[in-house]
C-alpha positions as a Markdown table, in Angstrom:
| # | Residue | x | y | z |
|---|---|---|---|---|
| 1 | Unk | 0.0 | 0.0 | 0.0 |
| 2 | Unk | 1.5 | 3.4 | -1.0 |
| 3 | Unk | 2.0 | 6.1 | 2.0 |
| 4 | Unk | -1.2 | 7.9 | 2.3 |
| 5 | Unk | -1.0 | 11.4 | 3.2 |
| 6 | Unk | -3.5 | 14.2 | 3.8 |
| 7 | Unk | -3.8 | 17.8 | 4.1 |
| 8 | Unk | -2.7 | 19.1 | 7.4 |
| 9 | Unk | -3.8 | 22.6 | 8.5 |
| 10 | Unk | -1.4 | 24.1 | 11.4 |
| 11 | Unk | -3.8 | 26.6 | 13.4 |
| 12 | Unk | -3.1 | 29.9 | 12.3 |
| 13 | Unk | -4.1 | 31.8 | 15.8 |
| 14 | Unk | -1.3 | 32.7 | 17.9 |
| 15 | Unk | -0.3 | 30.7 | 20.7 |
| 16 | Unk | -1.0 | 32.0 | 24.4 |
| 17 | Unk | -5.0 | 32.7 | 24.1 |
| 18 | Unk | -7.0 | 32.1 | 27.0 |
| 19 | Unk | -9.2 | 29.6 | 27.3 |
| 20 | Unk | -13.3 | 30.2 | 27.4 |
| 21 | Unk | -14.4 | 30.8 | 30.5 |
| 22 | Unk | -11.2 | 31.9 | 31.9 |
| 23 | Unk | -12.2 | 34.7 | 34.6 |
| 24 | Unk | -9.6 | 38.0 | 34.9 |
| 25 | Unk | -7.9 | 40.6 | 33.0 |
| 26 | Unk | -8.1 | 39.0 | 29.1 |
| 27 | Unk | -11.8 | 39.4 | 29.6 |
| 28 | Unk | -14.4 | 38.2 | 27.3 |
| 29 | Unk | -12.1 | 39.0 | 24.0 |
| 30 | Unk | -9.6 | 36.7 | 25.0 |
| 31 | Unk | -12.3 | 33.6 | 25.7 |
| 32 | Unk | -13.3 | 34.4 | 22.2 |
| 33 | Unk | -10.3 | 33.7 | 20.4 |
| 34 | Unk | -9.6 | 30.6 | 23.2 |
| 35 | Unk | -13.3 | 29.2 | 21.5 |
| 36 | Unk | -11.7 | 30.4 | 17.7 |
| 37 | Unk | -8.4 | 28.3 | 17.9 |
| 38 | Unk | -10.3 | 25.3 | 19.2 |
| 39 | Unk | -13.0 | 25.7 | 16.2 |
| 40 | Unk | -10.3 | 26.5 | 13.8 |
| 41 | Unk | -9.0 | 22.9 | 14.3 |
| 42 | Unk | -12.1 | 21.3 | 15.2 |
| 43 | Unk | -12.5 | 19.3 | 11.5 |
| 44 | Unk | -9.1 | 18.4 | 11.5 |
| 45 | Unk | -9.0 | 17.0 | 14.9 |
| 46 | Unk | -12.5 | 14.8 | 14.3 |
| 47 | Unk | -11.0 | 13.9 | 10.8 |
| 48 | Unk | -8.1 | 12.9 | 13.1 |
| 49 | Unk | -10.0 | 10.8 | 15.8 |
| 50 | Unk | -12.1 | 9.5 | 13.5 |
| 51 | Unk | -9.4 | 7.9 | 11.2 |
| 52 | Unk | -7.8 | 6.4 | 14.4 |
| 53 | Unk | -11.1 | 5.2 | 15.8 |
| 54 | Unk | -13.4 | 4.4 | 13.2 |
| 55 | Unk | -16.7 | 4.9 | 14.7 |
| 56 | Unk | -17.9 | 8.9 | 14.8 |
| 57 | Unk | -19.5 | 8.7 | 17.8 |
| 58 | Unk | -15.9 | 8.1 | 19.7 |
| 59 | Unk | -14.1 | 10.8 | 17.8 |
| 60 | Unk | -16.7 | 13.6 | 19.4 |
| 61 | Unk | -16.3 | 12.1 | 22.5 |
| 62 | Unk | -12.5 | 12.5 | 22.3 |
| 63 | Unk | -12.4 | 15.6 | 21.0 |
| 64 | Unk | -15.2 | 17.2 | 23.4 |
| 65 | Unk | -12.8 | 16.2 | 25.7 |
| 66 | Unk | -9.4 | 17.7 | 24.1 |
| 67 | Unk | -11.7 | 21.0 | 24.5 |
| 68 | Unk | -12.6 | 20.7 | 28.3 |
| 69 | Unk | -8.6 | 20.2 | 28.5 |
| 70 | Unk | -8.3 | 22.7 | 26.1 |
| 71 | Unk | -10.3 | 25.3 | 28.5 |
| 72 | Unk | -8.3 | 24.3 | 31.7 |
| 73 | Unk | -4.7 | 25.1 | 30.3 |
| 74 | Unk | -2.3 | 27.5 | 31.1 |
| 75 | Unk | -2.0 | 28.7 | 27.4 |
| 76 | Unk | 0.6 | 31.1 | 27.7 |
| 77 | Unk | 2.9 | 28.4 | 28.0 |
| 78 | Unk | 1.7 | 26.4 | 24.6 |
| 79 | Unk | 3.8 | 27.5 | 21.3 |
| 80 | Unk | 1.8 | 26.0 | 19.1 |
| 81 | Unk | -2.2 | 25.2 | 20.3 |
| 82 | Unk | -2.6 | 23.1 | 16.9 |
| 83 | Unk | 0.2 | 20.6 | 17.8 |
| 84 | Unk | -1.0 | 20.5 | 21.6 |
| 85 | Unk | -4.4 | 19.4 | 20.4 |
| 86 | Unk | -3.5 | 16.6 | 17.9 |
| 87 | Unk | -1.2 | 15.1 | 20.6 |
| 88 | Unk | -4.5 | 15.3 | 23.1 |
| 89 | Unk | -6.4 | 14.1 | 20.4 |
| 90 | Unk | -4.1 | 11.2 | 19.7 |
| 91 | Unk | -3.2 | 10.3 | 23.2 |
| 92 | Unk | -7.3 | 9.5 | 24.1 |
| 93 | Unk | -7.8 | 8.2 | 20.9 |
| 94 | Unk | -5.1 | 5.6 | 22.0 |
| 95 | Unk | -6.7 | 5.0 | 25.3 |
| 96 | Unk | -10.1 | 4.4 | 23.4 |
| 97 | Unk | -8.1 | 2.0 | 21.2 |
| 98 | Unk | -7.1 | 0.1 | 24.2 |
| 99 | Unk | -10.0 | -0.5 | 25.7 |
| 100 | Unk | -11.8 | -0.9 | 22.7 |
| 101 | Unk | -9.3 | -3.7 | 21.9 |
| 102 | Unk | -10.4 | -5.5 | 25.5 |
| 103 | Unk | -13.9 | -5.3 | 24.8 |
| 104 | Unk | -14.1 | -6.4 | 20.8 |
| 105 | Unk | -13.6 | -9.8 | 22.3 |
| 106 | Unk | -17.6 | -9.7 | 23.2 |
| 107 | Unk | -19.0 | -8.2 | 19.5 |
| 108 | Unk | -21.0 | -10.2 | 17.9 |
| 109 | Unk | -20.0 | -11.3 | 14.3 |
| 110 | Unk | -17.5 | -8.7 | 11.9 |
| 111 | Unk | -16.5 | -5.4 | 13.2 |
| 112 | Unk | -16.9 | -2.7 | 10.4 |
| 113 | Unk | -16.1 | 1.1 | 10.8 |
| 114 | Unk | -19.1 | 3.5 | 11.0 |
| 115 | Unk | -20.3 | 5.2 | 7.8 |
| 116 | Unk | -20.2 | 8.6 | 7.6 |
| 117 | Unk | -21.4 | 11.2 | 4.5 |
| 118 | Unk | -19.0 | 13.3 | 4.5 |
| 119 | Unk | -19.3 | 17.4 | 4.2 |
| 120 | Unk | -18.0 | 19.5 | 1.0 |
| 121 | Unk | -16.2 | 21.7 | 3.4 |
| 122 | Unk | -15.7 | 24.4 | 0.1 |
| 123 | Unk | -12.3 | 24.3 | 0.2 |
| 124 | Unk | -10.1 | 24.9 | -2.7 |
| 125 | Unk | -8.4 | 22.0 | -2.7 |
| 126 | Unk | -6.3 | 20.6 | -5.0 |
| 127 | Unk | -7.5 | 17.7 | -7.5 |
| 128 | Unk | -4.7 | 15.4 | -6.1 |
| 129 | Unk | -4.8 | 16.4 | -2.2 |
| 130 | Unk | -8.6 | 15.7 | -2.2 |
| 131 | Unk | -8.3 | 12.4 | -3.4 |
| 132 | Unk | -5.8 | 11.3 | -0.8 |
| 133 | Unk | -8.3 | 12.6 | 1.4 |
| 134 | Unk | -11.0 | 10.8 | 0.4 |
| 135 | Unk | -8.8 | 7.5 | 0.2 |
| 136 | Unk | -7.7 | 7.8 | 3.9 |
| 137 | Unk | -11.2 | 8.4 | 5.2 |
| 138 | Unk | -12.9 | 5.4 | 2.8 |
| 139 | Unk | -14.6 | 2.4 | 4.5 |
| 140 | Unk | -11.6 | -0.3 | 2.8 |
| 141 | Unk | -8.8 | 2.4 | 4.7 |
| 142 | Unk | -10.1 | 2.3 | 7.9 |
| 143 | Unk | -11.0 | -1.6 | 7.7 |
| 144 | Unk | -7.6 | -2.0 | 7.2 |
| 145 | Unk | -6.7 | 0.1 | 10.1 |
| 146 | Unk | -7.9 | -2.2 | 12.7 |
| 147 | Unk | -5.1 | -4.9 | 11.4 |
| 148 | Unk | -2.7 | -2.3 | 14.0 |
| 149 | Unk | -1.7 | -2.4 | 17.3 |
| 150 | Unk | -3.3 | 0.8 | 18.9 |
| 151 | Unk | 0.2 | 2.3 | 19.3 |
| 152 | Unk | 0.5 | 1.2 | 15.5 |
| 153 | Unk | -2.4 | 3.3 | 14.2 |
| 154 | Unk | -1.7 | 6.5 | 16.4 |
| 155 | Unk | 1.6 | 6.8 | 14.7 |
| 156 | Unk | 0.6 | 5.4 | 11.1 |
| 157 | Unk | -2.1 | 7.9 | 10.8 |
| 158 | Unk | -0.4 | 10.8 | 12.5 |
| 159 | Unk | 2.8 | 10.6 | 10.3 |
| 160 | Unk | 1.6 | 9.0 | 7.3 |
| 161 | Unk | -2.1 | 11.2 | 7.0 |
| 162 | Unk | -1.4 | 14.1 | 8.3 |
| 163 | Unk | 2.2 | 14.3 | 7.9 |
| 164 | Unk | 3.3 | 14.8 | 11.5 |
| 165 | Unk | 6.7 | 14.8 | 12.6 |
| 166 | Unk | 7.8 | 11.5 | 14.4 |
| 167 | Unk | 8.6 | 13.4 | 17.6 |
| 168 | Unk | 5.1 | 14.6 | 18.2 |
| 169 | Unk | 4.1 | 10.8 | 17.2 |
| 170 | Unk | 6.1 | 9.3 | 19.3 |
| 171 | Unk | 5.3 | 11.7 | 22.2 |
| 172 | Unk | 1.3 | 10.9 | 21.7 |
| 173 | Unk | 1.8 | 6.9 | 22.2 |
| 174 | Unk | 4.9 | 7.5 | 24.8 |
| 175 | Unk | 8.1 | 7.3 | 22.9 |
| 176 | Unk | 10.7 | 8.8 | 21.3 |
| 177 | Unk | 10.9 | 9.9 | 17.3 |
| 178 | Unk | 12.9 | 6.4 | 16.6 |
| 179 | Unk | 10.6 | 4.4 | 18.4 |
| 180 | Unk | 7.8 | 6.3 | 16.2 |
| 181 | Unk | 9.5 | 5.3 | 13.0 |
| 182 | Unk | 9.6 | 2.0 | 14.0 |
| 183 | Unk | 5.7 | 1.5 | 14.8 |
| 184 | Unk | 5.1 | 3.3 | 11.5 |
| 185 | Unk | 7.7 | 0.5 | 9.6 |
| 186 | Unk | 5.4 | -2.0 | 11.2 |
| 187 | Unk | 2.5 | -1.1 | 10.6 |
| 188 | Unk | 3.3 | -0.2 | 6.7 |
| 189 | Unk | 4.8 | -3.8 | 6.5 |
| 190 | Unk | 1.4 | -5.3 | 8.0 |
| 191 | Unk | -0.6 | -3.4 | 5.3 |
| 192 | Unk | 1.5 | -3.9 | 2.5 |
| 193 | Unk | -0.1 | -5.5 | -0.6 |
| 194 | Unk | -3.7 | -5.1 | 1.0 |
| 195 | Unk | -4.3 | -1.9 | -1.4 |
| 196 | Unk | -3.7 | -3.2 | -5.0 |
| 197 | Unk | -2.5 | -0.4 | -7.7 |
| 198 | Unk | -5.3 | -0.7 | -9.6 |
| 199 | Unk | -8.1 | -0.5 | -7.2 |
| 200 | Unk | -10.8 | 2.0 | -9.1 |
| 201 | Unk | -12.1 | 4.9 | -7.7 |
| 202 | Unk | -14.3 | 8.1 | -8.7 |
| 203 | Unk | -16.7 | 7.9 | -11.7 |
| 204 | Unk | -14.9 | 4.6 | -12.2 |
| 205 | Unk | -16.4 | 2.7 | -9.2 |
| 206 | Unk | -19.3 | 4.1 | -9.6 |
| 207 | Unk | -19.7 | 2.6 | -12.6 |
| 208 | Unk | -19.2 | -1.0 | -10.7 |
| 209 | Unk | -21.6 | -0.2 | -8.4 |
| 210 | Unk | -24.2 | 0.7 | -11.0 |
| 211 | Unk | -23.7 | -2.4 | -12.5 |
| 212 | Unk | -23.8 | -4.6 | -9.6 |
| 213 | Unk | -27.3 | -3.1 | -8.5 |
| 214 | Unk | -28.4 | -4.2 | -12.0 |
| 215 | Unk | -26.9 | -7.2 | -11.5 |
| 216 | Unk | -29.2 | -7.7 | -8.5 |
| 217 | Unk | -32.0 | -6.2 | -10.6 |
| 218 | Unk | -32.4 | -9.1 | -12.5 |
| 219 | Unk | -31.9 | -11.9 | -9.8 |
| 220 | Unk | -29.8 | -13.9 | -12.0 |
| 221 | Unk | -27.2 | -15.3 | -10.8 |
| 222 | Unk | -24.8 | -15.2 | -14.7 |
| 223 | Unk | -25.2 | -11.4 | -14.7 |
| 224 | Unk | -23.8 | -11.0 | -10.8 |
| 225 | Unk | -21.0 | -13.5 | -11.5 |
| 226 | Unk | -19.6 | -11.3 | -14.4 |
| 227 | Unk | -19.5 | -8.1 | -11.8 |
| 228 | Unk | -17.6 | -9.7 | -9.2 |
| 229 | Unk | -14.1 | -11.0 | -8.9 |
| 230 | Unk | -13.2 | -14.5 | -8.1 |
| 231 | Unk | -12.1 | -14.2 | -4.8 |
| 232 | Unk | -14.4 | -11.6 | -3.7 |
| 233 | Unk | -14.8 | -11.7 | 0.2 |
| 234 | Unk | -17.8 | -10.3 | 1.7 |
| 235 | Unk | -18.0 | -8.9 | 5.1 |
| 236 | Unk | -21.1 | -7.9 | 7.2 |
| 237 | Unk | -21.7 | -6.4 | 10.6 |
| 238 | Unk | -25.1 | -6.2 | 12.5 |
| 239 | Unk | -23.6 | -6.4 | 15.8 |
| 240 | Unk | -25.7 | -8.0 | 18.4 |
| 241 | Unk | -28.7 | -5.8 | 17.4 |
| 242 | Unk | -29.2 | -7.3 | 13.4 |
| 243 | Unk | -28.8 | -10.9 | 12.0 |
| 244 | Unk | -25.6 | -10.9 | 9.6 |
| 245 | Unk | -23.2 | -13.6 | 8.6 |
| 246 | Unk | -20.9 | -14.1 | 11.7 |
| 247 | Unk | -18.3 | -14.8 | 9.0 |
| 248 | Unk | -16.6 | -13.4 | 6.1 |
| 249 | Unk | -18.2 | -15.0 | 2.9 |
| 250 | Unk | -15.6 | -15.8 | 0.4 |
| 251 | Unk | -15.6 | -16.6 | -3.5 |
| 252 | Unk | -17.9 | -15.4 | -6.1 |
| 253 | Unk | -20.5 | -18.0 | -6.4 |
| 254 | Unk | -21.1 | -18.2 | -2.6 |
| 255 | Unk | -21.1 | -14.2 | -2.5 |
| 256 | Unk | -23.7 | -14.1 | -5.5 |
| 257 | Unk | -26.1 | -16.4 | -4.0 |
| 258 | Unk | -25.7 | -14.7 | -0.3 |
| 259 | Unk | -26.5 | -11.2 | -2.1 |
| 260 | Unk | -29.4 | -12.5 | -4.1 |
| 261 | Unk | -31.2 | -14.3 | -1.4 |
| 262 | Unk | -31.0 | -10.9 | 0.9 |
| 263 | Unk | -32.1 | -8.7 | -2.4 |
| 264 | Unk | -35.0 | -11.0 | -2.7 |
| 265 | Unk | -36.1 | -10.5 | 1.0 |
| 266 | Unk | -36.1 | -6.7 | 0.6 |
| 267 | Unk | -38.9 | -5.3 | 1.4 |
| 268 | Unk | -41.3 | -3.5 | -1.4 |
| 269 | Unk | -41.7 | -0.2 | 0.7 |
| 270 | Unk | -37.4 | -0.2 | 0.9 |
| 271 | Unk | -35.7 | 2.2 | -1.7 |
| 272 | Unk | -32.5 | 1.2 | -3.3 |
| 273 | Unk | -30.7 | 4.1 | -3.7 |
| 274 | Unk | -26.9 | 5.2 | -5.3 |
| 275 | Unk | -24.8 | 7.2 | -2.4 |
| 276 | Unk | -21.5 | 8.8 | -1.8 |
| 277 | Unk | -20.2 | 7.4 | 1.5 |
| 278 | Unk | -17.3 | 7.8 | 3.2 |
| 279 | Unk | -16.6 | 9.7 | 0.0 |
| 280 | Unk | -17.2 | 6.7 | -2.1 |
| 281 | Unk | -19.4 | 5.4 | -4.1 |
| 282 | Unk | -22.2 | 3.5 | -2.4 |
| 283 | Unk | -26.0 | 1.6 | -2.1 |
| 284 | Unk | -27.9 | 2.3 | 0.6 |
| 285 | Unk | -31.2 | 0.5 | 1.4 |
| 286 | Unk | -33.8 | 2.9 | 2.7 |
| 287 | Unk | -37.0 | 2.0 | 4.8 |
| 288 | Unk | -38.9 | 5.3 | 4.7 |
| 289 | Unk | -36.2 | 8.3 | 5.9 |
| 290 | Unk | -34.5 | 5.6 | 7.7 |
| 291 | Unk | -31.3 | 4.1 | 6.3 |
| 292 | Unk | -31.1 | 0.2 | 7.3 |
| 293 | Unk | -28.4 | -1.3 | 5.2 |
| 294 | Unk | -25.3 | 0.9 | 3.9 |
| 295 | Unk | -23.6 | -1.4 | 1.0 |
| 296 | Unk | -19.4 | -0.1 | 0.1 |
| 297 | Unk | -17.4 | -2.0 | -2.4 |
| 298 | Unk | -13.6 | -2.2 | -3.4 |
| 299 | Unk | -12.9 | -3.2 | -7.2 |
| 300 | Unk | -10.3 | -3.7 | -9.7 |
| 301 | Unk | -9.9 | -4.8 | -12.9 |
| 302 | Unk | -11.3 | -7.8 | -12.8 |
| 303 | Unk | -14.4 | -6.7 | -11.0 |
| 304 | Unk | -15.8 | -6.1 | -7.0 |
| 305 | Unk | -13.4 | -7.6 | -4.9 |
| 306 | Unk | -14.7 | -6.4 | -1.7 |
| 307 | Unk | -18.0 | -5.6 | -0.7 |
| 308 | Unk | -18.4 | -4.3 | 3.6 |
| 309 | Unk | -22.0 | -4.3 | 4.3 |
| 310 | Unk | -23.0 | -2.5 | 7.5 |
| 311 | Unk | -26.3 | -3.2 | 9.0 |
| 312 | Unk | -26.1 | -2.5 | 12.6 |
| 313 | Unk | -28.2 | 0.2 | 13.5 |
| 314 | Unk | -26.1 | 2.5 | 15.9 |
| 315 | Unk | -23.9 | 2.6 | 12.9 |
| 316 | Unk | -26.0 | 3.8 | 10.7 |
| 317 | Unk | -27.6 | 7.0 | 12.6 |
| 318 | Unk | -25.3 | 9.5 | 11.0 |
| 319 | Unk | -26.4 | 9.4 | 7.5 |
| 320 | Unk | -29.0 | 11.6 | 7.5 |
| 321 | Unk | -26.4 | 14.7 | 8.2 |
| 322 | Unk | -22.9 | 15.3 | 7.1 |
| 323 | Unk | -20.1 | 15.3 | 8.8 |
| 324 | Unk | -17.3 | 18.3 | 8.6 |
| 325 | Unk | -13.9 | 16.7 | 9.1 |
| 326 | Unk | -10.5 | 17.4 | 7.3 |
């Protein structure tokens, strides 16, 4: 998998503001620009939380809290208020990680990251850097993700996403810059090969998962076979709330008959609609307003070699409003 990087955006507010609420002589002007340089970061740092977490829900928790630490310090001392709250940022997103990792043990079936729709922020943003963008915040990235140690995916995404120096890495999972470089060398070595060169994006995968619906459309099994790739491994989470396979379902004939028989027990008030999720290409399944299945797919050349199919429903309550994250 080629290094992934992503736009970082240093705050540009000087460093020393007080924080909001702070009572004495800075006054009300000074709790203002304490509540600016937090909200000038804030889509950086969820984009940031998110990426290392995988479920939105978490990465507001963690960064409401990098703000109630953010309001509390002495800020005269802080040179740069950008760096100080990645490094918060990271540092609870690796305690989340931790005890996340102790309690996946009781999830019921495949773990998938939470879909998100994700906001056009406006920006002018060049062709290339918003792809990147896109790629490290796409369901298959942060699938991959969880294949890392916690300390492994602090660093990885810090250095190789949004291009932090290994210092402040290693500083936010408690070592030094060499010890940084040496969890990132890991964890590029675990996810090597997983991200093919040709895997399709844009207009291109779009196209796949146009005809893939069809495919479906027509209930035959011939016209599904010729969209999907040999080894195509199928992957679903429902959690404990929705039935789902418990297992990945591998190979193209058993994936084809496993989507068919679910299309054909769709309901005939659901819509079947195209979607950009995660900023990718996608089918959601909608029963009124309500989303209830959110459908991503990976392809190549020789057709979808991936589909992650997310039905749990705490997963899915986001969709109705996008999300602002850098």
């Amino acid at each position: 998998m080629p290094p992934v990087t992503a736009d970082r955006r240093p705050s540009r507010r000087s460093a020393g503001s007080p924080a909001p609420g702070d009572v004495g002589a800075a006054g009300a002007a000074g709790a203002a620009s304490g509540a600016e340089v937090f909200e000038a970061e804030r889509a950086r740092l969820l984009g940031l939380a998110y990426r290392m977490l995988g479920t939105f829900a978490d990465a507001e928790d963690v960064v409401q809290d990098a703000w109630l630490r953010w309001a509390k310090v002495d800020r005269a001392a802080v040179e740069n208020p950008a760096a100080w709250l990645t490094t918060t940022v990271a540092r609870r997103s690796l305690d989340r990680l931790r005890a996340r990792r102790r309690d996946r043990a009781t999830y019921v079936g495949p773990w998938l990251p939470e879909p998100v729709v994700v906001a056009d922020r406006g920006d002018a943003v060049d062709p290339a850097e918003r792809a990147v963008r896109a790629e490290s915040l796409s369901l298959g990235f942060l699938h991959l993700l969880e294949r890392l140690s916690p300390r492994e995916r602090v660093a990885f995404v810090l250095t190789e996403v949004f291009d932090e120096p290994h210092d402040r890495a290693g500083a936010a999972v408690g070592a030094n810059a060499a010890g940084s470089r040496q969890l990132v060398h890991r964890a590029r070595r675990k996810l090597a090969g997983e991200r093919p060169p040709d895997v399709v994006r844009g207009d291109e995968l779009a196209g796949v998962v146009d005809a893939f619906v069809n495919a479906c459309a027509t209930g035959e099994i011939d016209a599904l076979l010729r969209v999907l790739a040999p080894d195509v491994v199928l992957v679903s989470d429902g959690g404990a709330e929705r039935h789902a396979a418990r297992r990945p379902v591998v190979g193209a004939g058993r994936v084809a008959r496993l989507v068919l028989f679910v299309a054909r027990r769709i309901p005939d008030g659901c819509e079947v609609v195209r979607a950009v999720v995660n900023g990718d290409p996608a089918v959601v399944v909608r029963w009124g307003d309500r989303p209830v299945v959110v459908v991503t797919m990976e392809a190549g050349v020789d057709g979808v070699r991936r589909i992650r199919q997310v039905v749990a429903p705490s997963k899915l309550t986001r969709l109705g409003v996008a999300v602002k994250v850098v």
